[in-house]
mmCIF file as gemmi writes it, N, C-alpha and C atoms, coordinates in Angstrom:
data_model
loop_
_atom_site.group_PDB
_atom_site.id
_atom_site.type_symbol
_atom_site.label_atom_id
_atom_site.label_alt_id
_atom_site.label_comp_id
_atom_site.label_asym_id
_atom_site.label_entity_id
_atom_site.label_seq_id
_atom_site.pdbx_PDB_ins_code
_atom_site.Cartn_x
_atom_site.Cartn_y
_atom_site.Cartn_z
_atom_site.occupancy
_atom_site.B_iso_or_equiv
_atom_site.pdbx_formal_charge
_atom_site.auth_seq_id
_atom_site.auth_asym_id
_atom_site.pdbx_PDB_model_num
ATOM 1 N N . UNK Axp A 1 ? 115.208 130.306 -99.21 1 0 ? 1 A 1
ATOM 2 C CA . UNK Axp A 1 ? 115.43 131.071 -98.005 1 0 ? 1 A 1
ATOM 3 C C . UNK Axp A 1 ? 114.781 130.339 -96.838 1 0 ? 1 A 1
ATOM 4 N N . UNK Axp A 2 ? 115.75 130.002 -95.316 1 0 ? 2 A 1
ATOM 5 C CA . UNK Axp A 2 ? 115.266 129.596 -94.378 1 0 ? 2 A 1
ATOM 6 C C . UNK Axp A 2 ? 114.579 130.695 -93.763 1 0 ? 2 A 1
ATOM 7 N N . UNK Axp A 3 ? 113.202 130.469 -92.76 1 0 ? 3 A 1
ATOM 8 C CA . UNK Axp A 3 ? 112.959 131.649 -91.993 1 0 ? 3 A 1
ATOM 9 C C . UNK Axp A 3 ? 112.893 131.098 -90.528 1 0 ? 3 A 1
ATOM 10 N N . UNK Axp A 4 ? 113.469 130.097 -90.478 1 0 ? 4 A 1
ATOM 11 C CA . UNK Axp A 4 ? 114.035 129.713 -89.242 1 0 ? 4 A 1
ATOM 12 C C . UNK Axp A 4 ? 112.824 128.985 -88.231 1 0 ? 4 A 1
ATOM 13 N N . UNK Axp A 5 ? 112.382 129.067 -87.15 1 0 ? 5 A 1
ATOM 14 C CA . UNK Axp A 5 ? 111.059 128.631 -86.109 1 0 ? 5 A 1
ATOM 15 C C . UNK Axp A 5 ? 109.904 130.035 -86.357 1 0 ? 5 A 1
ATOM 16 N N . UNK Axp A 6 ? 109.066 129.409 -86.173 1 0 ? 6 A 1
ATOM 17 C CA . UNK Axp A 6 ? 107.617 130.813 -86.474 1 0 ? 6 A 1
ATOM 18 C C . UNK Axp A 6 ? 107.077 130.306 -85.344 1 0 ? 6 A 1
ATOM 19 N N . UNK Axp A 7 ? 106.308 131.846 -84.603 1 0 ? 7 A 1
ATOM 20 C CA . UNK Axp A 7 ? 105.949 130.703 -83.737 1 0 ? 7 A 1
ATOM 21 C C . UNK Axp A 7 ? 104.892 132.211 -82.761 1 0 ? 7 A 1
ATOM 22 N N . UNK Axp A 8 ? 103.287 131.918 -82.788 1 0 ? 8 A 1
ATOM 23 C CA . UNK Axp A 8 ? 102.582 133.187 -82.328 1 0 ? 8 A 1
ATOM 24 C C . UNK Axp A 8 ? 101.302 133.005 -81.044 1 0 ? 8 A 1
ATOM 25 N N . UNK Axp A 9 ? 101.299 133.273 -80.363 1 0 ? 9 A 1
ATOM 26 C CA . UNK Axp A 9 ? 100.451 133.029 -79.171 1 0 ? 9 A 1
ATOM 27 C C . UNK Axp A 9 ? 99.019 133.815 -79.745 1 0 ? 9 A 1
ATOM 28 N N . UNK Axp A 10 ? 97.839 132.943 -79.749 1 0 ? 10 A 1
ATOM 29 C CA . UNK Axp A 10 ? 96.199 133.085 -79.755 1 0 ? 10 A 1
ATOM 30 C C . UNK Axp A 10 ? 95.193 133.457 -78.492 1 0 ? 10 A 1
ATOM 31 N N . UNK Axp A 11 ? 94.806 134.002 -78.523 1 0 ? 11 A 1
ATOM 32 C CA . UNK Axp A 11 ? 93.732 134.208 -77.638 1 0 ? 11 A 1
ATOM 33 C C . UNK Axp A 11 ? 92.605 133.17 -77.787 1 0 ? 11 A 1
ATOM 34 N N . UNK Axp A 12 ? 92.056 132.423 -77.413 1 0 ? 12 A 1
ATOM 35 C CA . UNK Axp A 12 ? 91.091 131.731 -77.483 1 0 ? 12 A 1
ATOM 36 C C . UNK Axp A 12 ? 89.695 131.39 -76.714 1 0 ? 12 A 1
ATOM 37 N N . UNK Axp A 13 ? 88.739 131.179 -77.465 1 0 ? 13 A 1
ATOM 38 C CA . UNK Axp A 13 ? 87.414 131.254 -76.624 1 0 ? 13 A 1
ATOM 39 C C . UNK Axp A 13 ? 87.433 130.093 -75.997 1 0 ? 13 A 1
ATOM 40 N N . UNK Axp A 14 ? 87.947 128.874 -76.259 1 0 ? 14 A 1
ATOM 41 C CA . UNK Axp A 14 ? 87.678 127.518 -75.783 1 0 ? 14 A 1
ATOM 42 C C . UNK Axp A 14 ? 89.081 126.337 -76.608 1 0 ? 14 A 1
ATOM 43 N N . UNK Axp A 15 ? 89.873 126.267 -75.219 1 0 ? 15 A 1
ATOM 44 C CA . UNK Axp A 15 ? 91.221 125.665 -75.215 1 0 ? 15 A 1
ATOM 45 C C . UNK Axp A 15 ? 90.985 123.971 -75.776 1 0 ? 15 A 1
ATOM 46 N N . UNK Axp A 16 ? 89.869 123.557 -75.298 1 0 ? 16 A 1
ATOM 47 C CA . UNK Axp A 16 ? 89.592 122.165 -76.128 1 0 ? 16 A 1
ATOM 48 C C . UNK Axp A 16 ? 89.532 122.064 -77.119 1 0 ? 16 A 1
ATOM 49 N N . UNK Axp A 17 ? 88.28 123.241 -77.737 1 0 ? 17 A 1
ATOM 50 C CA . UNK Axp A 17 ? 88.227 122.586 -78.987 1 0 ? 17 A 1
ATOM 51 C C . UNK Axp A 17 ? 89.059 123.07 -80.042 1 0 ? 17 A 1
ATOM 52 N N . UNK Axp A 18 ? 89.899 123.957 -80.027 1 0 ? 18 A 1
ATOM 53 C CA . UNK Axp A 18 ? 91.001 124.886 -80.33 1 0 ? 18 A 1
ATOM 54 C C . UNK Axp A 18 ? 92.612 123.961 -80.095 1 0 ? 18 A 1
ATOM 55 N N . UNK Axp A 19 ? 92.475 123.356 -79.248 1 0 ? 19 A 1
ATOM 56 C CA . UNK Axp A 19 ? 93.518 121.71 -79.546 1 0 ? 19 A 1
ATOM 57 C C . UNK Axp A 19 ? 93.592 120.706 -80.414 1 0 ? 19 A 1
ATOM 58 N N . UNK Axp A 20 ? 91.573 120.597 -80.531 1 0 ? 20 A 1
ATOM 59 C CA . UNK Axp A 20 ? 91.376 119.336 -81.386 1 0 ? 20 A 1
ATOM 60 C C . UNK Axp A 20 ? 91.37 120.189 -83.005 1 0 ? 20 A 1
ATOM 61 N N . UNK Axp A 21 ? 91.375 121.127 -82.837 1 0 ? 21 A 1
ATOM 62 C CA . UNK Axp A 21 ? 90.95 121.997 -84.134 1 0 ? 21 A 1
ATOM 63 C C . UNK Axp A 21 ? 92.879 121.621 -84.845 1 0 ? 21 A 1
ATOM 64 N N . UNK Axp A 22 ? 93.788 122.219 -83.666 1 0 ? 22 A 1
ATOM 65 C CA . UNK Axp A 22 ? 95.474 122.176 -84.476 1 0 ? 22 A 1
ATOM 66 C C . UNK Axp A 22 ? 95.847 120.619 -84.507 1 0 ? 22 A 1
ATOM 67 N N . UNK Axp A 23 ? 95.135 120.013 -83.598 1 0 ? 23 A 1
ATOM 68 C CA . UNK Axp A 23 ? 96.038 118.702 -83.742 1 0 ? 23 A 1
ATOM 69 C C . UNK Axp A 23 ? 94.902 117.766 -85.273 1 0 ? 23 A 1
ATOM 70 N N . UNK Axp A 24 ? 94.146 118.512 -85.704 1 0 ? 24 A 1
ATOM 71 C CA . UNK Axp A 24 ? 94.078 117.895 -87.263 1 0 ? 24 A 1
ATOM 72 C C . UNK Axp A 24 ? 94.839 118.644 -88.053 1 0 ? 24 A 1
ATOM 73 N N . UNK Axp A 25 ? 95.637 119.719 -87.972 1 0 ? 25 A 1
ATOM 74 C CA . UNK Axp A 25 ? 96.187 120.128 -88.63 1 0 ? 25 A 1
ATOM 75 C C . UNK Axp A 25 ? 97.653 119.465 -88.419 1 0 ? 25 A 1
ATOM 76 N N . UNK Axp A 26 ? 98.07 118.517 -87.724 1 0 ? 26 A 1
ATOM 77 C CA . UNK Axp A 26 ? 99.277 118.223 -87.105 1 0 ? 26 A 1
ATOM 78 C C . UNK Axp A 26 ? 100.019 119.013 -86.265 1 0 ? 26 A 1
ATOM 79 N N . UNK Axp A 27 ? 99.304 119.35 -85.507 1 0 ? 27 A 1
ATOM 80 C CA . UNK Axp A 27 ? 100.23 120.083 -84.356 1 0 ? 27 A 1
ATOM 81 C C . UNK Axp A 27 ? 100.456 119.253 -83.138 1 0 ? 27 A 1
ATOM 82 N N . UNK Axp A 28 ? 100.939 118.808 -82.249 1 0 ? 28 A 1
ATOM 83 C CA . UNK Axp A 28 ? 101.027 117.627 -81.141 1 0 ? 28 A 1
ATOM 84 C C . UNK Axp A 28 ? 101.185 118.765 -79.822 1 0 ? 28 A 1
ATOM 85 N N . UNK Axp A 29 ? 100.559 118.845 -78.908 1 0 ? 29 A 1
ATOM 86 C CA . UNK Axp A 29 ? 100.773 119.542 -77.483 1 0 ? 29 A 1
ATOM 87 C C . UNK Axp A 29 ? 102.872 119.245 -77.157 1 0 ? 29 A 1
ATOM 88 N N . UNK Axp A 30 ? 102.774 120.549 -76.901 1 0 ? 30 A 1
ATOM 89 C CA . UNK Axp A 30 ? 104.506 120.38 -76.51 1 0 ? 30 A 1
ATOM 90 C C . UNK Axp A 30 ? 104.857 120.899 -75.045 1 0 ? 30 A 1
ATOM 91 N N . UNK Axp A 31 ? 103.362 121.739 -74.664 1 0 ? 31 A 1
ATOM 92 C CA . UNK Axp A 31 ? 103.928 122.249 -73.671 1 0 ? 31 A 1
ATOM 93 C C . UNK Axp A 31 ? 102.593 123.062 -72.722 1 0 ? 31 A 1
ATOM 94 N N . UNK Axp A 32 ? 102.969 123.935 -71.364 1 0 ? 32 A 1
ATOM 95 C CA . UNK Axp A 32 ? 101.783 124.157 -70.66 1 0 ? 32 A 1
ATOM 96 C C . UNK Axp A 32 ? 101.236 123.358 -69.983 1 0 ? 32 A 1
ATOM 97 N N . UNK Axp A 33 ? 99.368 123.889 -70.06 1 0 ? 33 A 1
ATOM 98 C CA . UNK Axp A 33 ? 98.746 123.093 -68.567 1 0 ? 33 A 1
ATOM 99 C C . UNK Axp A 33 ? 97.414 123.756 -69.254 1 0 ? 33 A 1
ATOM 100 N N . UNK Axp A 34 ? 96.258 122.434 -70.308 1 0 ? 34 A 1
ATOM 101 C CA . UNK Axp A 34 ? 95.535 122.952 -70.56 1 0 ? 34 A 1
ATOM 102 C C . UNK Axp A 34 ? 94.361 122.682 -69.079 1 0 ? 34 A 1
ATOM 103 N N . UNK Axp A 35 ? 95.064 122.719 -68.221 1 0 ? 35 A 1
ATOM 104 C CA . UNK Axp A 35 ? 93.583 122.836 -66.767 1 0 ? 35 A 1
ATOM 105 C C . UNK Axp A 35 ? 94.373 124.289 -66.554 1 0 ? 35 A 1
ATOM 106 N N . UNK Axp A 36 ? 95.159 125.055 -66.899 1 0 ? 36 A 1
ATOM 107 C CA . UNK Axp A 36 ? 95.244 125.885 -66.593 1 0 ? 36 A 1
ATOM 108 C C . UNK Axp A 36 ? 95.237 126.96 -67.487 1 0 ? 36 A 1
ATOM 109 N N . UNK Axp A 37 ? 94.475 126.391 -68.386 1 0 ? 37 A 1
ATOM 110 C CA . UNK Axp A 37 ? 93.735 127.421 -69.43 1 0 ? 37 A 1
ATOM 111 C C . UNK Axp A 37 ? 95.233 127.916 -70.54 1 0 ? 37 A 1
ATOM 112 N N . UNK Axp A 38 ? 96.216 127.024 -70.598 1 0 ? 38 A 1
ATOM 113 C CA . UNK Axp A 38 ? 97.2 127.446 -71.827 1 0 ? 38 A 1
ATOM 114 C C . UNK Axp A 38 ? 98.249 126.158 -71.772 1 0 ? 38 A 1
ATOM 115 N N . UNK Axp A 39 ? 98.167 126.112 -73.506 1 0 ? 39 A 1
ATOM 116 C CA . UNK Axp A 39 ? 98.598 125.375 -74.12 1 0 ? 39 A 1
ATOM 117 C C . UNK Axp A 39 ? 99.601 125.208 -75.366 1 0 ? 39 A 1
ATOM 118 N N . UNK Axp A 40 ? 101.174 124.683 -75.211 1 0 ? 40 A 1
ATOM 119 C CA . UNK Axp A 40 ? 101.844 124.947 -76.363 1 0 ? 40 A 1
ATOM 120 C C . UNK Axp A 40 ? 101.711 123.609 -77.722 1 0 ? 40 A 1
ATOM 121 N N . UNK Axp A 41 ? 101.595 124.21 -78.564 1 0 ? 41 A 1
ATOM 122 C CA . UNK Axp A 41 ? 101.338 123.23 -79.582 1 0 ? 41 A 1
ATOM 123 C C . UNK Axp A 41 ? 102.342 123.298 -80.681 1 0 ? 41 A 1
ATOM 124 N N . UNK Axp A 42 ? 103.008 122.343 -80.835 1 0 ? 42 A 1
ATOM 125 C CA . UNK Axp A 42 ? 103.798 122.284 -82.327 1 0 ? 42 A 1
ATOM 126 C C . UNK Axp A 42 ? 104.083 121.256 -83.582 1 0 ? 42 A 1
ATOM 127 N N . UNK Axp A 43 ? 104.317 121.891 -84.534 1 0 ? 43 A 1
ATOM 128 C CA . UNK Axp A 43 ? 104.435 120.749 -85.909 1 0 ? 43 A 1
ATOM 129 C C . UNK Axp A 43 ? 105.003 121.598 -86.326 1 0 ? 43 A 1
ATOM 130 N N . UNK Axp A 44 ? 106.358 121.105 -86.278 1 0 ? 44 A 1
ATOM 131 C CA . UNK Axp A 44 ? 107.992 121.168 -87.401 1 0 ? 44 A 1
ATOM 132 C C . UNK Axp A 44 ? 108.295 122.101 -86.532 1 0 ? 44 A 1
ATOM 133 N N . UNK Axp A 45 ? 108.18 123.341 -87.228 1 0 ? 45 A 1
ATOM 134 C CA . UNK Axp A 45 ? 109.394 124.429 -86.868 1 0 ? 45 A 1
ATOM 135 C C . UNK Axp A 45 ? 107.906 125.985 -86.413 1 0 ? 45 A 1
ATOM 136 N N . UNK Axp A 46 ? 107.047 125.302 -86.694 1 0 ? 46 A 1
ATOM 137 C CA . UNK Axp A 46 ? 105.646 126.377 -85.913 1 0 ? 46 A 1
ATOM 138 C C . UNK Axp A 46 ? 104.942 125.914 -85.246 1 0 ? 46 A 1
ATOM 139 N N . UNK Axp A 47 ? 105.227 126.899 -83.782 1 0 ? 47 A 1
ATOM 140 C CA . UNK Axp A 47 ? 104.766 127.335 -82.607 1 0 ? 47 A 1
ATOM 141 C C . UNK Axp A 47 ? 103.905 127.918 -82.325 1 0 ? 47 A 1
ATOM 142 N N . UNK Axp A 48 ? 102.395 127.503 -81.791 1 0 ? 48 A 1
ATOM 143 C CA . UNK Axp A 48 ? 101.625 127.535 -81.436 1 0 ? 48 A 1
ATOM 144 C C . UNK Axp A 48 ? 101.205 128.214 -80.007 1 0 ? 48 A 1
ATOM 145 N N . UNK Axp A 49 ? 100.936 129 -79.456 1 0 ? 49 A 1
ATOM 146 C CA . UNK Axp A 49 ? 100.565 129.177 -77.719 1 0 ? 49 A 1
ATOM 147 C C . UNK Axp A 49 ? 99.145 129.048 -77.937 1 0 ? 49 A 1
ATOM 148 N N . UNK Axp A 50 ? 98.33 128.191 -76.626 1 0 ? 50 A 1
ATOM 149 C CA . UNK Axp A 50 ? 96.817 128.864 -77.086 1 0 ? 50 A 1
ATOM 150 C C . UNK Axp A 50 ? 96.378 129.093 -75.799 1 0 ? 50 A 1
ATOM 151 N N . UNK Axp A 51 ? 96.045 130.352 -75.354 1 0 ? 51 A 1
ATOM 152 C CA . UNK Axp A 51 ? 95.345 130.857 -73.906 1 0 ? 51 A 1
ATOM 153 C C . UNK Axp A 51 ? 94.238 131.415 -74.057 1 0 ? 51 A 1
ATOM 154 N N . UNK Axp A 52 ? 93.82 131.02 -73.116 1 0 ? 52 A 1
ATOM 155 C CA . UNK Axp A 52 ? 92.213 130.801 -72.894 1 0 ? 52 A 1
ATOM 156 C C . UNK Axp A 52 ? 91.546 131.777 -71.509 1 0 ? 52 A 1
ATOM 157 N N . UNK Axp A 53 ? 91.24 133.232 -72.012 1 0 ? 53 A 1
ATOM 158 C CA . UNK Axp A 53 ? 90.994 134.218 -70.726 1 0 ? 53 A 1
ATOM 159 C C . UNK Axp A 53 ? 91.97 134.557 -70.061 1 0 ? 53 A 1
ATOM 160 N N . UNK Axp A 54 ? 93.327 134.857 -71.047 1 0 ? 54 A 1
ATOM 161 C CA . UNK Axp A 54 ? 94.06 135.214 -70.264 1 0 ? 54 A 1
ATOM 162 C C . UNK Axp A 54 ? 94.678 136.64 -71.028 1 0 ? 54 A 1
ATOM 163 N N . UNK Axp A 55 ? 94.366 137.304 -72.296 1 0 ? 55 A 1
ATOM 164 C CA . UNK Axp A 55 ? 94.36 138.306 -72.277 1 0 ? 55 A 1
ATOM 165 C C . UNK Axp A 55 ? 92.933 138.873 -72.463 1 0 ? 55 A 1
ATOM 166 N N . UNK Axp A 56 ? 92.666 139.916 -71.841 1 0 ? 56 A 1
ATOM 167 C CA . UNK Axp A 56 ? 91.417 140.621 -71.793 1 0 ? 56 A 1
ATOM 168 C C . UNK Axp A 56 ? 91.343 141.795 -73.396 1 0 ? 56 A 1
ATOM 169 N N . UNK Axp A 57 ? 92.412 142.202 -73.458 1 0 ? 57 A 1
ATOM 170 C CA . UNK Axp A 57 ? 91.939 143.344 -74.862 1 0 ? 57 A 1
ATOM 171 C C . UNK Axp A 57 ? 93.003 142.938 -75.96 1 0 ? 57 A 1
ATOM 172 N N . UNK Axp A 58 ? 92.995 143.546 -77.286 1 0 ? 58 A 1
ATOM 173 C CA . UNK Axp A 58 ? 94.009 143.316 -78.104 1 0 ? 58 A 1
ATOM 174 C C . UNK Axp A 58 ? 94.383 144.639 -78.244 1 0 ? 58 A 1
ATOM 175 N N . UNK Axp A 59 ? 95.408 145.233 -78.172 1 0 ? 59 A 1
ATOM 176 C CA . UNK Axp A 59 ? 95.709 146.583 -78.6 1 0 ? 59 A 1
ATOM 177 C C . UNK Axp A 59 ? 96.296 146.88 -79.614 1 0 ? 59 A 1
ATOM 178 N N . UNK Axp A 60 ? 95.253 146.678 -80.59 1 0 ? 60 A 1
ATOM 179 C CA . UNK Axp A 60 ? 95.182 147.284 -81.981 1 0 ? 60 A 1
ATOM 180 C C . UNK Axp A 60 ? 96.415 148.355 -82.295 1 0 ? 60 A 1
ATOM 181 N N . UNK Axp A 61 ? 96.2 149.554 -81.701 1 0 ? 61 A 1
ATOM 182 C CA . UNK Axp A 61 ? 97.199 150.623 -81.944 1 0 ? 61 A 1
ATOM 183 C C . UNK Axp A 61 ? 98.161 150.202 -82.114 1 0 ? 61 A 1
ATOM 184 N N . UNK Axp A 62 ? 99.108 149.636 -80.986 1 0 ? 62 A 1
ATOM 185 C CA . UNK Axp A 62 ? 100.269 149.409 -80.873 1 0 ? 62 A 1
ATOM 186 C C . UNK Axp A 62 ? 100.869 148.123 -81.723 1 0 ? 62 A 1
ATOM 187 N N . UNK Axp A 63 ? 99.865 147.113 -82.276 1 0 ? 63 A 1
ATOM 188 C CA . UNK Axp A 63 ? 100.041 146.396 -83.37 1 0 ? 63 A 1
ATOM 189 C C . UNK Axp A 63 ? 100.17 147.329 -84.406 1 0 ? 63 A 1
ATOM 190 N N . UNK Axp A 64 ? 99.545 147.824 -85.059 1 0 ? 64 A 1
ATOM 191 C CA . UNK Axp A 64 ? 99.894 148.491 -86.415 1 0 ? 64 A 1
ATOM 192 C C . UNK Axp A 64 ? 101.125 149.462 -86.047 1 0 ? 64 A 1
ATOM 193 N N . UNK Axp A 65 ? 101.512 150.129 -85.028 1 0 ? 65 A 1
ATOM 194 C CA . UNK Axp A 65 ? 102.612 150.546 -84.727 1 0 ? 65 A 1
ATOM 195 C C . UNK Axp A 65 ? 104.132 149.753 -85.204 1 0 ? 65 A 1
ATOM 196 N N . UNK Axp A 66 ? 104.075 148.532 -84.483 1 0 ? 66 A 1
ATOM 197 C CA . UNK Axp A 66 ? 104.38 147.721 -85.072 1 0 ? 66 A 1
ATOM 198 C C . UNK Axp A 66 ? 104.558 147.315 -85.903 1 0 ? 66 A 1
ATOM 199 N N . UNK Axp A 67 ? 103.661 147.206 -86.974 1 0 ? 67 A 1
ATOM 200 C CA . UNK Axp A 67 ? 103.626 146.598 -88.25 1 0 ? 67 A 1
ATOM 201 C C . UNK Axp A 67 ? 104.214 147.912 -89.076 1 0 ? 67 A 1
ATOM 202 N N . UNK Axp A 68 ? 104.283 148.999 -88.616 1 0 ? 68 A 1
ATOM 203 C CA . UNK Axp A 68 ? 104.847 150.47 -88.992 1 0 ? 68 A 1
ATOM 204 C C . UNK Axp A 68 ? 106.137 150.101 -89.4 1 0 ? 68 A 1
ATOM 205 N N . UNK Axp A 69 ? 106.501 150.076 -88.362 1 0 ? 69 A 1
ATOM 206 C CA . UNK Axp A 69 ? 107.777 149.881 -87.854 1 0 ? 69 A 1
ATOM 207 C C . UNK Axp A 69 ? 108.715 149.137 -88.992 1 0 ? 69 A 1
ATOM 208 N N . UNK Axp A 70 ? 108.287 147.824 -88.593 1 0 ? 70 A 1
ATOM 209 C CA . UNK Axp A 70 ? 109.025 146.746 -89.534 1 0 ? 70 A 1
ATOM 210 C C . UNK Axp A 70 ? 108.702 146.97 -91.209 1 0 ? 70 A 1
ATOM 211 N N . UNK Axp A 71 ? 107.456 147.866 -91.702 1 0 ? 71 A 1
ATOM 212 C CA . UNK Axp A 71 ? 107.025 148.245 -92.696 1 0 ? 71 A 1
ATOM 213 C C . UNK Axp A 71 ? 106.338 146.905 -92.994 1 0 ? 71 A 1
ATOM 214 N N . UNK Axp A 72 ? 105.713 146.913 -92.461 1 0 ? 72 A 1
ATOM 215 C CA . UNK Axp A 72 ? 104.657 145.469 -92.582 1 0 ? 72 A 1
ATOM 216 C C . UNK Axp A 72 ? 103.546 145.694 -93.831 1 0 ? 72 A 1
């Protein structure tokens, strides 16, 4: 079974070392502006976002709502 491109945006404390952290995993920068605190990263067919202070809360609720949903 194909599952096609995967691909999930991170919140991150620190966009540097959170680059050097995926690109040992093979991820190569594809996209963004890490002076502007976000960065797209990819290897193969998974997609990476990594932003840095740019969401303030995670809203829990509406994730497991979510995960309801789809029966996660």
């Amino acid at each position: 079974m194909k599952l096609g491109a995967f691909s999930m945006s991170l919140n991150v404390k620190d966009i540097h070392l959170s680059k050097e952290f995926y690109e040992k995993l093979g991820f190569q920068s594809f996209g963004g502006d890490i002076t502007q605190n976000w960065l797209i990263m990819k290897n193969e067919n998974c997609i990476i976002g990594l932003f840095q202070g740019m969401f303030k809360k995670i809203y829990l609720p509406l994730i497991l709502a979510g995960m309801k949903m789809l029966r996660i």
